[in-house]
N, C-alpha and C positions, 0 to 999 in steps of 0.2 A: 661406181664402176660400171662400164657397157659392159650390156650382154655379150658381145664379143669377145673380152676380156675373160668373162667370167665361163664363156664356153672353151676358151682358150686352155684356162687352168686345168678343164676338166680331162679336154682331151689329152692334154702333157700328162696326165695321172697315171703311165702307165707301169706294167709289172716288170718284169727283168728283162733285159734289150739286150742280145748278145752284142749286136751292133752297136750300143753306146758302149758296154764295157770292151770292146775295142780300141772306143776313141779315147776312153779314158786311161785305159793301158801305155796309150799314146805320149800323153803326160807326165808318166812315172819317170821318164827319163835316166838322168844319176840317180835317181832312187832305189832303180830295180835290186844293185847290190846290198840296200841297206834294210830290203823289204825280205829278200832272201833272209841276209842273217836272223830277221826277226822271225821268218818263219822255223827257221832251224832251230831256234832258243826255244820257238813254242811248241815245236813238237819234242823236243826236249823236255821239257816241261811237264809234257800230256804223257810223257813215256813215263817220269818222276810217280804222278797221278794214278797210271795202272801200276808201276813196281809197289805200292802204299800199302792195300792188300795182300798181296800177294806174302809180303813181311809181317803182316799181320797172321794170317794162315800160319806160314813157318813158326812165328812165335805161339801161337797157341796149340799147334801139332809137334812140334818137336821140344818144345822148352817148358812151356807153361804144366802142360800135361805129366810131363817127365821130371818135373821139378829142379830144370839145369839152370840154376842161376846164373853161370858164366856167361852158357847163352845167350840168355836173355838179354841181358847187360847189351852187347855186339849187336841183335836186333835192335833195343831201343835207339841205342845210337848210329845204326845204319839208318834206323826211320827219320829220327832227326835230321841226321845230316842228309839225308832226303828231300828231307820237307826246304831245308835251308835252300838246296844247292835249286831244288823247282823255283824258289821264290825268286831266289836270283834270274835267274832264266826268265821268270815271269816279269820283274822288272825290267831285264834287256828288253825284253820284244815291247813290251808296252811304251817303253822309250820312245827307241828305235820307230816304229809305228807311225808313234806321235809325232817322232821330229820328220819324220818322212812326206806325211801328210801334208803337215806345213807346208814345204816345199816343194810339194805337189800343186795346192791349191793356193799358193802365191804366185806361182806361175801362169795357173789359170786365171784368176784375179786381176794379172796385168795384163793379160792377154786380153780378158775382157774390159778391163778399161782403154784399153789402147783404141780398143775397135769401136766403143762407145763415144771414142772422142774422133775416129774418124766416119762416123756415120754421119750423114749427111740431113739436113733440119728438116725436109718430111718426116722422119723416123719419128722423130719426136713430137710432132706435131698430132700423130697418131696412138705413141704411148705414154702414156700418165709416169710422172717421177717418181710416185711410188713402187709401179711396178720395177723400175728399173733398178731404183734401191734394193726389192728383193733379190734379184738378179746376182750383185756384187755383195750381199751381207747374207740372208738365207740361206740362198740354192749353194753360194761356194760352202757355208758352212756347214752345212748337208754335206757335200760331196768330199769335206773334212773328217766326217764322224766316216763316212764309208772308207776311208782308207785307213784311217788311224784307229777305229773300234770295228771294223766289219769283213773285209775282204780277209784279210790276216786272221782273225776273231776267230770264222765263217769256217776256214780252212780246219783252223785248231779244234774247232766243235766236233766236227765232221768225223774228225780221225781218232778223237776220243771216244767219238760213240761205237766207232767201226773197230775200235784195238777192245774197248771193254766187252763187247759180244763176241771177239775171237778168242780173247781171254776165257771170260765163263765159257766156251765152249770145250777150251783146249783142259780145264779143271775139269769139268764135269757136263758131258754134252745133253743127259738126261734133264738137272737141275736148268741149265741154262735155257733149254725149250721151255720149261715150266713156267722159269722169269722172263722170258720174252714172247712168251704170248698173247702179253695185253698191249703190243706193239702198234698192232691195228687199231683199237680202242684210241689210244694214243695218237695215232698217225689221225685219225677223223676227227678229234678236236682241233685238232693242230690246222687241218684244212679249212674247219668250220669259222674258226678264231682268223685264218687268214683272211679268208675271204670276205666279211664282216669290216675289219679291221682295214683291209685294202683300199674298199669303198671310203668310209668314214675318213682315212686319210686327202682322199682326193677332194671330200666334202670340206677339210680341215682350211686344207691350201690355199682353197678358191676363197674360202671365208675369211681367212688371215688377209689376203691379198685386199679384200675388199676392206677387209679395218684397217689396215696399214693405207690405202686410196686414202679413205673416207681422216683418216688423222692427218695424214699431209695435210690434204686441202684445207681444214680448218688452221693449222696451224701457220702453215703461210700469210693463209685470211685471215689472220685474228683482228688487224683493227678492222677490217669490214664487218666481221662478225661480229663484235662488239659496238660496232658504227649502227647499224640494224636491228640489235636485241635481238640479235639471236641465239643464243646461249640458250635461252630455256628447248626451243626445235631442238638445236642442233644436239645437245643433250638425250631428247627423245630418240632421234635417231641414229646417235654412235649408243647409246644403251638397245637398242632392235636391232643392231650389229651385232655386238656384244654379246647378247642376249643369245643370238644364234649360231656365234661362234661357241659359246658356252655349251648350250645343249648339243651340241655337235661331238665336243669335248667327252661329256658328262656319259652321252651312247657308249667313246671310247671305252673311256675310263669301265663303264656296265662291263663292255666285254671283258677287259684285260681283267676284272675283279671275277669275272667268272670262268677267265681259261686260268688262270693259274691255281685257284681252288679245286678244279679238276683234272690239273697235272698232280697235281698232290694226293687227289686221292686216289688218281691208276696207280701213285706212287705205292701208294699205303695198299691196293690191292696188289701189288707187286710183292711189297714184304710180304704179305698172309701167305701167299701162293709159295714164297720161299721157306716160310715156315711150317706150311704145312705138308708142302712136298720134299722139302729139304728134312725136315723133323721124322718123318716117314722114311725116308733112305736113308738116313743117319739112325734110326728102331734097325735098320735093316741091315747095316753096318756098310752101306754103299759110299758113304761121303763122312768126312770127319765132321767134329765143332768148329776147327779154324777154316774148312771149308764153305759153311755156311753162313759164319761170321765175315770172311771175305764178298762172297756174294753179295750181304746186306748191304756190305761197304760198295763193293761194286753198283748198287744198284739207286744208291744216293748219286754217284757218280756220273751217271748214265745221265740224271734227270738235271742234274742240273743245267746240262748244255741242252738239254732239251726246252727248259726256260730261257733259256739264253739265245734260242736260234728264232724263238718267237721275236724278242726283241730287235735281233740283228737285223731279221726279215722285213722290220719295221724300216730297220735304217736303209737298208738293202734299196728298199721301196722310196722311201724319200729322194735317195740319191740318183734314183734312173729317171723319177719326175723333174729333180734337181737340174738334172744332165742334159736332159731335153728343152728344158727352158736355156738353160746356160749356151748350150750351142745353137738354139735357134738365132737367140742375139750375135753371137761369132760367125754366123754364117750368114747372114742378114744380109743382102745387094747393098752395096753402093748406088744411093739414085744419083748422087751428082759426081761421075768417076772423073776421078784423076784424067788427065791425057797419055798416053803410052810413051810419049817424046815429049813432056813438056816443053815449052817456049818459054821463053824469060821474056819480062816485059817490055817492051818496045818502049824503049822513053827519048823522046824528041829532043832538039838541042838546047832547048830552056830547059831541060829537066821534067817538065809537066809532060806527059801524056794527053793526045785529044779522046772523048767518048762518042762511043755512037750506038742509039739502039735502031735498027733498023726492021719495019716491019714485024713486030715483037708482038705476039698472043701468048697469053699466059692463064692459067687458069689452075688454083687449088686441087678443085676436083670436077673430075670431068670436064665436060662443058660448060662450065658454069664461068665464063669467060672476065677475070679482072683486068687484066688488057687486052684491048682490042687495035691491032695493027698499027699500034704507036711507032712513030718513027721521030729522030730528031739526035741531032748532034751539038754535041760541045766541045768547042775545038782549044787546043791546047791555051793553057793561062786563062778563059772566057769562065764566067762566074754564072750559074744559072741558078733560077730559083724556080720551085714548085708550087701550084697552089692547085685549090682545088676540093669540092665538098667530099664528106668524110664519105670512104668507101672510092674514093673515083681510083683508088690504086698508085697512091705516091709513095708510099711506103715501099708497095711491092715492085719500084724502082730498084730501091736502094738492096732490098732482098737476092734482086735479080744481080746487079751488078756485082756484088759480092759474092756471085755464084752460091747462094744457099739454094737455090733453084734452078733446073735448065727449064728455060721456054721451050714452049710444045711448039711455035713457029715462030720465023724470022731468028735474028740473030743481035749479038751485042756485042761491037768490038773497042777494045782499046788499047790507043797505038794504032789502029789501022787491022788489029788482029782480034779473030772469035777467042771470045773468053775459054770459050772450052778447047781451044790449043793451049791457055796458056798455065803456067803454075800455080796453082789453087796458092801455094804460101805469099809465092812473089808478089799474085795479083794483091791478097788483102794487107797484104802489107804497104802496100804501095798507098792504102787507103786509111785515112783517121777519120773514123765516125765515132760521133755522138750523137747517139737517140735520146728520146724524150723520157724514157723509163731506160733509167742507170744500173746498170749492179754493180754494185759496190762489194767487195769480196771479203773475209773475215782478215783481220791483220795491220797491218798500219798503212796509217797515207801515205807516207812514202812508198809503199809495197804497192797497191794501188793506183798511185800515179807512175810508178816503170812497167805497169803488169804488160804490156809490149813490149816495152825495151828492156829486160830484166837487166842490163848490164851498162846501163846510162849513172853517170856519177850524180851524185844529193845535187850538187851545183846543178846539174843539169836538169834535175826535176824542181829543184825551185826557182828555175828561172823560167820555164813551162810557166808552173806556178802563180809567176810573176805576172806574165803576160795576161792571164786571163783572168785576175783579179783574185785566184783563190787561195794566196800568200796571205790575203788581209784577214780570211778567217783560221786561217793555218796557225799562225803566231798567236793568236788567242789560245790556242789547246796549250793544258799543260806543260805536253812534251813535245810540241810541234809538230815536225815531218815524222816522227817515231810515235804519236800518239796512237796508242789501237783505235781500232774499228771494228766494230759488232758486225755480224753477222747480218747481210742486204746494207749493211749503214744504216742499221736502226738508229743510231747516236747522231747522225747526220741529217738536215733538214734537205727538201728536196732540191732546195736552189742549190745547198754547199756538194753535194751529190750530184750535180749536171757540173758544175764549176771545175769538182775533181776530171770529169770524164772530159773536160775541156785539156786539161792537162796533160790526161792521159794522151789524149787522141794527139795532141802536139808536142808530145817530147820526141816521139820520131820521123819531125820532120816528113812527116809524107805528102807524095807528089800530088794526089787529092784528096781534098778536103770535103766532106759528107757532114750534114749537120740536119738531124732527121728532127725537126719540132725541138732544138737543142733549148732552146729561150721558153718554151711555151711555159718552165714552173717557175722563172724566174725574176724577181718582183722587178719593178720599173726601174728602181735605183740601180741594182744587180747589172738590172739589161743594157741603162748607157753605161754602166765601167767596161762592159765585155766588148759593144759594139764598136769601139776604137780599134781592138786589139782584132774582132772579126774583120775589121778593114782590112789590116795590115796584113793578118793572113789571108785573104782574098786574091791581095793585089799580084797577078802576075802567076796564081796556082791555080788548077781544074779543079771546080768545086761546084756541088749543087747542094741546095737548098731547099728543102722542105720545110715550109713556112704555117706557119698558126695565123700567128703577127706578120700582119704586113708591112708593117712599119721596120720589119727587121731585110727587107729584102729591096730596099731603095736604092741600093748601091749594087745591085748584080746588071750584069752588063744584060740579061734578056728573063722573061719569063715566062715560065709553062705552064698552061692553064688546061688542068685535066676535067675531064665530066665524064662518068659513066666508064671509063675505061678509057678514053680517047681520048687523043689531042686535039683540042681544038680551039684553043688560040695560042700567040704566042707572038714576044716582041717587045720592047721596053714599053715600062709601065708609062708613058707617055701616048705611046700608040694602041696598047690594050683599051684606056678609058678614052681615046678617040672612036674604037668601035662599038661600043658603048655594049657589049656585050655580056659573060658571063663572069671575067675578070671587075668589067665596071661594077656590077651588083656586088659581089664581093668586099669592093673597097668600100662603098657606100655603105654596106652595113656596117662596118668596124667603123668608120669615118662618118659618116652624113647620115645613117638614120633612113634609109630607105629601106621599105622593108625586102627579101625577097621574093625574085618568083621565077619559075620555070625549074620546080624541084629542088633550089637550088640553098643550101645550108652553110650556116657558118661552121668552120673547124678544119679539120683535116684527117 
């Protein structure tokens, strides 16, 4: 994890944000009515709570003392039916709560995926997949416990402690000063345990977040990390993770084993003080036995939500760190915006679209410039291919055209129009790429080969199929077009996994064809089945070509030869090795054995 990351957590750690609990109010939506009822059951319930006592008193001052059996009888089963009619109440609102919550934080859930799928690939470029997993699994289910165990909870605590001190008052205003003067005692644990407890929560997050980082990464990695022998490091330091997540834990755990050992004993100095003041006015004839006996009762009463608000405080506190993570992603810029009037794509009378980048600088970050003032077109049906040493920026072509990036200068149009008029859906759709690294998605080939077209008939995915040779390892699977697929295409070798995205990228027909290093994993025999069928889609469609193998771009009517960011040759491969230039060196290493020079590397 960067320290950035890791300062990030810290500062999101913070304590209760009237302003998030606004936005989060925001969300309750159809809920509001359902959170109502639940609060009306819970104070129901907390009223149930204070009457307990009080039935208690009665039965021991009027019946128990006076030896009225009848009575009593009518007490015990008013208590019962008490205790019954609270639990019901207690199960509505706990319900109620729960099912509210849900549907609170499913709302938020897809709110936040929605926005995570329209964020634009800098975003990602700059946050690690782990963090974003916390984002849709953690923080919502935080911001779950605060609405289903805490806001409602919070309320219900609050008005039991504030009905049980008007209560003893309203009995006996003497007795009840006596029992609530270790209030303060109380109150300064409760701040000490906060404050402690606050911290360590924010040290928690930031910790978690780094073991959840640090397990992604190895887990995606695993055949690298087992390719390396890494296991034993890597081991050493997800246990120094661990390890510090743990003692982090363990500080917790120190406190909460020491506040609530000393809410029990203000508790236990509460009783003495009831019994010794209460014992003394009761010598004195000021208070009865079922008075002081209520008291007691009331005074277990009191504490316990007073353990309970420690906890909630906890939750309290999770969910406004939660909330501030979760809306910083929902409120995140769009770097590559939509257009206010989109354009639909301009497609010429053959169907194809012409491209053109013109004067185009582009750069990751900052100045650190991967094109530099590239300029060149590809006019509608015309086949181009790319080459060029690794790093010279041919990738971040295809990046560009695709709009995962706006260029800092010049422009890219197609059709004759800037990309940024037109429909970010229209334009990629209009476009079938296959890259060099596939993802292959969990579920079956057939699922896999429509993941574009989700509504193209089996016919029509095995006739894709057909074309580009990956029918022949298809009908080998068990179950064929229905066989699953693991997770990346772990079950899948790298060639039958470019094969598939050959498929993909051509069952809907699109007006150009992108093929970024599509051939680079795939063996010789592989590459002539495919390169018939790359003819056929070539012929007559806007397509470029990002090339490894040269041998795979013989047939493109021109080629582009990058260095450094720049164009700087370009023309069929006939007139490239007449200039004898940085195309010539290139071919001559894959072909003839020359070595290079002038910086110049095999690959792409």
């Amino acid at each position: 994890m960067s320290e950035n990351w890791q300062q990030e957590e810290e500062v999101l750690g913070k304590a209760y944000d009237a302003r998030l609990a606004r936005r989060l109010w925001g969300y309750v939506g159809d809920q509001k009515r359902r959170l109502a009822v639940a609060v009306l059951l819970l104070l129901l319930g907390a009223a149930g709570e204070l009457a307990g006592p009080l039935l208690v008193k009665l039965a021991i001052d009027k019946h128990i003392t006076t030896h009225n059996w009848p009575g009593l009888v009518k007490i015990v089963l008013a208590f019962l039916g008490l205790a019954l009619i609270s639990a019901a109440f207690r199960w509505g609102e706990t319900y109620l709560t729960g099912a509210a919550g849900q549907h609170i934080v499913s709302r938020m859930r897809m709110q936040l995926f929605e926005k995570l799928q329209r964020l634009s690939i800098p975003y990602y470029d700059r946050n690690p997949v782990g963090r974003l997993m916390s984002r849709l699994t953690s923080d919502v289910q935080a911001l779950y416990e605060l609405f289903s165990s805490g806001v409602v909870a919070i309320v219900g605590d609050v008005v039991t402690l504030l009905g049980i001190m008007v209560v003893m008052v309203l009995i006996n205003w003497k007795l009840a000063l006596i029992t609530l003067s270790v209030i303060p005692l109380l109150l300064w644990i409760t701040f000490v345990f906060r404050k402690h407890v606050r911290d360590l929560y924010r040290q928690t997050r930031v910790k978690i977040a780094r073991l959840n980082s640090y397990l992604h990464e190895n887990l995606v990695g695993m055949k690298v990390v087992q390719l390396f022998n890494r296991e034993p490091k890597n081991f050493e330091k997800f246990d120094e993770i661990g390890g510090d997540l743990k003692h982090t834990y363990l500080r917790t755990v120190f406190f909460y084993a020491v506040f609530y050992p000393a809410v029990d004993l203000v508790y236990a100095v509460a009783i003495g003080l009831i019994l010794f003041g209460g014992g003394h006015l009761m010598m004195a004839g000021a208070v009865t036995l079922g008075t002081l006996v209520a008291f007691i009762q009331y005074v277990d009463r009191f504490y316990r939500p007073v353990r309970d608000l420690a906890e909630k405080y906890n939750i309290l506190q999770g969910a406004m760190a939660a909330a501030e993570r979760v809306f910083k992603v929902i409120d995140e810029p769009i770097e590559v915006p939509s257009p206010p009037r989109a354009l639909p794509l301009p497609i010429a009378a053959s169907g194809q679209p012409s491209i053109e980048f013109r004067n185009v600088w582009f750069a990751y970050r900052d100045d650190d410039w991967i094109l530099k003032d590239v300029s060149f077109s590809v006019a509608t049906g015309e086949s181009v291919a790319v080459v060029g040493a690794t790093g010279a920026g041919k990738t971040t072509l295809i990046s560009l055209l695709s709009r995962f990036y706006d260029v800092q200068r010049g422009e890219i149009l197609v059709g004759g129009v800037n990309i940024r008029e037109l429909d970010e859906c229209a334009l990629r759709r209009a476009m079938g790429v296959v890259l060099q690294d596939v993802f292959v998605f969990a579920g079956t080939v057939e699922d896999n080969i429509r993941y574009g077209c989700p509504d193209e008939s089996l016919d029509a995915v095995e006739r894709a199929a057909r074309v580009v040779h990956a029918d022949r390892f298809i009908r080998r699977m068990p179950v064929g077009y229905h066989e699953p697929v693991m997770e990346r295409g772990a079950t899948l070798s790298t060639g039958e996994r470019q094969l598939l995205a050959f498929a993909r990228a051509l069952l809907c027909e699109p007006p150009v064809l992108i093929l970024d290093e599509a051939t680079a994993s795939i063996d010789t025999e592989t590459e002539r089945l495919i390169q018939d069928a790359i003819a056929r889609l070539l012929e007559g469609r806007t397509s470029i070509i990002i090339a490894h193998r040269l041998s795979t771009i013989q047939r493109c009517n021109r080629i582009l030869v990058l260095h450094h960011g720049r164009l700087v040759e370009q023309g069929t491969q006939a007139e490239l090795l007449a200039m004898k230039g940085i195309y010539h060196r290139l071919y001559h290493l894959q072909f003839g054995g020359v070595p290079p020079s002038d910086g110049v590397r095999d690959g792409a």
